[in-house]
C-alpha positions in Angstrom: 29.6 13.3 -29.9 31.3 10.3 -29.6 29.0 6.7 -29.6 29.4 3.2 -29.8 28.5 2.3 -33.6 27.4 -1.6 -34.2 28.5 -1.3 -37.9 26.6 -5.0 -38.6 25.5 -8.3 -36.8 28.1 -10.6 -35.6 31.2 -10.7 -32.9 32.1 -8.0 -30.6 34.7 -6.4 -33.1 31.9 -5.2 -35.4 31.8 -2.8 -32.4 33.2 0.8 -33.4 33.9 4.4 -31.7 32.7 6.8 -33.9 31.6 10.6 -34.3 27.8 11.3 -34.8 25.6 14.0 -34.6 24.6 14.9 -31.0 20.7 14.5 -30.6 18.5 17.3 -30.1 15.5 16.7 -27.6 12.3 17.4 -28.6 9.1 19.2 -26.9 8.9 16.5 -24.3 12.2 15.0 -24.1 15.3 15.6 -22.3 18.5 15.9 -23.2 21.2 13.6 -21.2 24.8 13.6 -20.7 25.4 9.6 -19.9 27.9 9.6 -17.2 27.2 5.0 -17.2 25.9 2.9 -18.8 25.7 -1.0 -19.1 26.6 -3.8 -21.1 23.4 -6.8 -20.6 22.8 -10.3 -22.4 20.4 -7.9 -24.5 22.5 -5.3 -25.9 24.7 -8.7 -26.9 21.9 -10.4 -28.5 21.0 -7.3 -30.8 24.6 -7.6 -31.5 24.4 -11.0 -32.5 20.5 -11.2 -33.8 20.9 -13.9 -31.0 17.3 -15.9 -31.0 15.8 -19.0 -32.2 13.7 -19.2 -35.4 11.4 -17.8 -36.2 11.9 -14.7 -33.5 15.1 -14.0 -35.4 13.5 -13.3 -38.1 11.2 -11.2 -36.5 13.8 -9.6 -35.2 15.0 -8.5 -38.4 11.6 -6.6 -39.0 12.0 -4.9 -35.7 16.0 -4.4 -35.3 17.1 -4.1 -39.1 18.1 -7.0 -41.7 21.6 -6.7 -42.4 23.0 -4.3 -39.2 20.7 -2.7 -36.2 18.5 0.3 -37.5 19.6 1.7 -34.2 23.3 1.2 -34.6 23.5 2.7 -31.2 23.4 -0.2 -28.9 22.4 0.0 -24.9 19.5 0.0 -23.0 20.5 1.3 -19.5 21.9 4.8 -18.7 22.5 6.9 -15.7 23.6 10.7 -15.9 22.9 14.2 -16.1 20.1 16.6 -17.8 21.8 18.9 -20.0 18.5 20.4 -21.6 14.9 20.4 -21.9 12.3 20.6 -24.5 9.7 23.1 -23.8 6.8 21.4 -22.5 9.0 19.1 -20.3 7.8 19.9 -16.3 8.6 16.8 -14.6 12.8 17.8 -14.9 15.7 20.5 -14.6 18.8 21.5 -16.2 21.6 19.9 -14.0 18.9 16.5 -12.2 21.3 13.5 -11.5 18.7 10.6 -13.6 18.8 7.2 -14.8 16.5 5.2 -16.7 15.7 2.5 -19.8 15.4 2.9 -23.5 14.2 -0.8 -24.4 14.5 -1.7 -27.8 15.4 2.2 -28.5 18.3 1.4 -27.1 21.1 4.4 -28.0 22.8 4.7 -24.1 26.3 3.8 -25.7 27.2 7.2 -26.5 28.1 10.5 -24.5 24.4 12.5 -24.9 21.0 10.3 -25.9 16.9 11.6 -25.4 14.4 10.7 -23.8 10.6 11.9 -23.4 10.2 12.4 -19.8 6.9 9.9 -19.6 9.0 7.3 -21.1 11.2 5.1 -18.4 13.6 8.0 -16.8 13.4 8.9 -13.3 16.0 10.8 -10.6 18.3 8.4 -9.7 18.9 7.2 -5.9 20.7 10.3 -4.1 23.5 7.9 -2.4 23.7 5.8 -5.7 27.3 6.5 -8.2 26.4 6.5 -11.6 27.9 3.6 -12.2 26.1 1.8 -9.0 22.6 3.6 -10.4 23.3 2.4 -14.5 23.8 -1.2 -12.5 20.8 -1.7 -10.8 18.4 -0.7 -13.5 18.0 -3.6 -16.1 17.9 -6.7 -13.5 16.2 -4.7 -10.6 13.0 -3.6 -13.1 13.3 -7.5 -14.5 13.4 -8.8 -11.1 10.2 -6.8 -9.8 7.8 -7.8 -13.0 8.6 -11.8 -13.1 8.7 -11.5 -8.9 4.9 -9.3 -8.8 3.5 -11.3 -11.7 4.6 -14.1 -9.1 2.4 -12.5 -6.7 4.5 -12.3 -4.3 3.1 -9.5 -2.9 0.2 -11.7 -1.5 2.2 -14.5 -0.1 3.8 -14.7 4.0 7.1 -15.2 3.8 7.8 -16.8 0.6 9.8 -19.5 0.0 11.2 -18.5 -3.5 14.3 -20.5 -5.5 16.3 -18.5 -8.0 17.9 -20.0 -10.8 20.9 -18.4 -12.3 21.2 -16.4 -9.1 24.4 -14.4 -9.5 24.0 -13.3 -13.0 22.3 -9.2 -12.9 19.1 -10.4 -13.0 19.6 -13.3 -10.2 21.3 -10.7 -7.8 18.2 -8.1 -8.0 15.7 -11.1 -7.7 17.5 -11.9 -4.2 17.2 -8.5 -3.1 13.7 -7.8 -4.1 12.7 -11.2 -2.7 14.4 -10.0 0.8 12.6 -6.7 0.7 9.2 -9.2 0.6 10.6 -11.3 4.0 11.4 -14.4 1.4 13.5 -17.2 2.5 15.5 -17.3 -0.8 17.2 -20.4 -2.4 19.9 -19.6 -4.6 21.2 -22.0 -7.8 24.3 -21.1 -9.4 28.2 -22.6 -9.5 30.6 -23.0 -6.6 32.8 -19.2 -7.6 29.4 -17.7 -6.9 29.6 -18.7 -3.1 30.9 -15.8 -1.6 28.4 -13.6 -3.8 25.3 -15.3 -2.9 26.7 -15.2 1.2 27.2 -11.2 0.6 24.1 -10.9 -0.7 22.4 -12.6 2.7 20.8 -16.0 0.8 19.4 -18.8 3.1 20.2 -21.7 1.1 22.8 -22.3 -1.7 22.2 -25.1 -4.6 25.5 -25.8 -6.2 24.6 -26.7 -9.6 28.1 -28.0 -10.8 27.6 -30.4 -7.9 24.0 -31.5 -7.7 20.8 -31.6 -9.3 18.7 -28.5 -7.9 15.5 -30.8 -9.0 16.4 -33.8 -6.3 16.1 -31.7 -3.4 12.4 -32.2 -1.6 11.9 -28.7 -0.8 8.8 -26.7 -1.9 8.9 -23.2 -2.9 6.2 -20.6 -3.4 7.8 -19.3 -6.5 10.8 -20.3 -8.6 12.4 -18.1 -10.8 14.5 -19.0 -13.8 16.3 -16.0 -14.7 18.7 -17.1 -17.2 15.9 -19.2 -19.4 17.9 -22.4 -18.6 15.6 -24.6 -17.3 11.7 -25.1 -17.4 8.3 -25.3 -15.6 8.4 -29.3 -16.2 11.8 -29.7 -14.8 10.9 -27.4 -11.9 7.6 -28.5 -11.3 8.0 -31.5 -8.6 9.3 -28.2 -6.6 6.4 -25.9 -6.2 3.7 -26.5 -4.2 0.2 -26.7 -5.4 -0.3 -23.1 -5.7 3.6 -22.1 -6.8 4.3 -20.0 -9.6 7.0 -20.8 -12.0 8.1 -17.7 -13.8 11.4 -17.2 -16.4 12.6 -14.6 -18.4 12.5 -16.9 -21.4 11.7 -15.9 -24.9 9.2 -15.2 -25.5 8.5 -13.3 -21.5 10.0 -9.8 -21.5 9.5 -7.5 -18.6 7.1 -4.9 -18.8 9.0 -1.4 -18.4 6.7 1.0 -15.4 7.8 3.7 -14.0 7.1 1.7 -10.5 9.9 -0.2 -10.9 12.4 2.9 -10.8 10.8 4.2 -7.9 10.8 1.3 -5.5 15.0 0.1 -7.1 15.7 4.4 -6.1 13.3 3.9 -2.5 15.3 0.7 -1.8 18.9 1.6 -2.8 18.1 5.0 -0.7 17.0 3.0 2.6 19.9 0.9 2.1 17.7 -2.5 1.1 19.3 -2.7 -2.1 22.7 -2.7 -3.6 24.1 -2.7 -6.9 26.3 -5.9 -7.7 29.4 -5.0 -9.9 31.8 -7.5 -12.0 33.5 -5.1 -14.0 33.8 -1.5 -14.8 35.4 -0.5 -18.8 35.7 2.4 -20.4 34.0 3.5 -23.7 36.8 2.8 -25.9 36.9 -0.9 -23.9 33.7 -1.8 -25.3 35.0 -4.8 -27.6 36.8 -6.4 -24.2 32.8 -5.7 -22.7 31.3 -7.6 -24.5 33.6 -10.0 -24.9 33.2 -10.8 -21.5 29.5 -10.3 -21.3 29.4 -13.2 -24.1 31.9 -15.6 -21.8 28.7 -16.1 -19.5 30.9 -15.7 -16.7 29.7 -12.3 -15.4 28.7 -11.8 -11.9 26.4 -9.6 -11.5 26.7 -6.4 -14.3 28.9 -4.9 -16.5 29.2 -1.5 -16.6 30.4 1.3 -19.2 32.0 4.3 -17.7 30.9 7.1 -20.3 32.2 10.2 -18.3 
């Protein structure tokens, strides 16, 4: 099969197309044609061992010294179940899924596995591939920073996200909606029409003005580009606000939940998937070239079919 090889660490050209062995699944693992897949500030930082000292070089213990032990970068995946192991209940030959391989990463590539306990679930029935591979990543990061939040406990939030069109910041405003949030959005002037489409109550340009000068105060405020800080933000919240931020060293715990409620939503109409730009396989390079401009709106997604 044909895969996206990251041959070592460095710039998007140590990115390769290349022929490996098709994976078989085993007892409890399916076996999945990826029809998407997705290119997130993640699968660039394994690329580029991106992290501060000393995480990076922890991250060489985990990832691999010299080049990822998984050359096969991506986390996200949406497609088709082309096999099962034996003991595997939950699934059929021919089920439309998607899902998350965290730090197993291997989605950049026409067939991966997966066990079927692990993060993989049917994929919403009116969802594309590409719209399903989209919503995965920021929508399950958006639900764990927005529940450890407790939002579920607060009336009508009042909740400000930072770095709101990036693919986190566009699930957060959605999931925030679906909890009857009046939602403050922080992000540059191009991301006007984005943040209007996606039904926000209040935009903070940041090109133009300090977020931290207004005198509003919010329930929860959610950094979700690691830009900023609880300090900075603090003069926001109110006494019993939450700051939350997908700074190292925070990482979303993966649930099986959080693909249920994205699939419910997107289903009901409550939830869409935000698009940038769509590449092929053989595009990758120009992916994450982009990816790395820090320009993206939204996601980037890999057309594997």
């Amino acid at each position: 099969m044909k895969a996206v090889i990251c041959t070592k660490y460095g710039a998007p050209e140590v990115l390769k197309i290349a022929e490996v062995e098709k994976p078989a699944p085993k007892d409890d693992e399916l076996l999945i044609k990826i029809m998407a897949s997705a290119v997130n500030y993640g699968d660039t930082r394994v690329r580029k061992l991106e992290a501060k000292e000393p995480l990076r070089f922890l991250m060489r213990f985990v990832l691999g010294f010299s080049k990822p032990r998984n050359p096969i970068l991506g986390a996200a995946f949406s497609g088709i179940v082309e096999q099962t192991g034996k003991n595997v209940q939950g699934f059929s030959i021919g089920d439309e899924v998607y899902g998350l391989t965290g730090f197993r990463m291997r989605t950049h590539a026409e067939y991966t596995t997966i066990s079927e306990k692990r993060m993989v679930a049917i994929k919403p029935s009116n969802a594309t591939f590409e719209e399903a591979a989209a919503i995965l990543l920021g929508g399950h990061t958006a639900i764990f920073f927005l529940e450890k939040a407790k939002i579920k406990e607060i009336e009508n939030p009042k909740v400000l996200i930072y770095g709101a069109t990036g693919s986190v910041g566009t699930a957060a405003i959605q999931i925030a909606k679906y909890y009857h949030a009046q939602v403050t959005a922080v992000c540059s002037a191009a991301g006007q029409a984005l943040m209007a489409e996606l039904g926000v109550d209040d935009i903070i340009f940041r090109d133009k003005e300090d977020f931290t000068n207004r005198h509003d105060k919010f329930d929860i405020i959610f950094d979700t580009v690691g830009k900023t800080s609880k300090k900075r933000c603090s003069p926001l919240l109110k006494d019993s606000g939450s700051y939350v931020t997908v700074a190292e060293p925070n990482a979303a715990a993966e649930r099986i939940e959080q693909l249920t409620l994205l699939r419910t939503l997107f289903e009901a109409g409550k939830y869409k998937a935000t698009i940038d730009k769509v590449y092929k396989m053989e595009e990758i390079v120009e992916a994450h070239r982009y990816v790395d401009t820090g320009r993206k709106k939204g996601n980037v997604v890999i057309n594997m079919a």
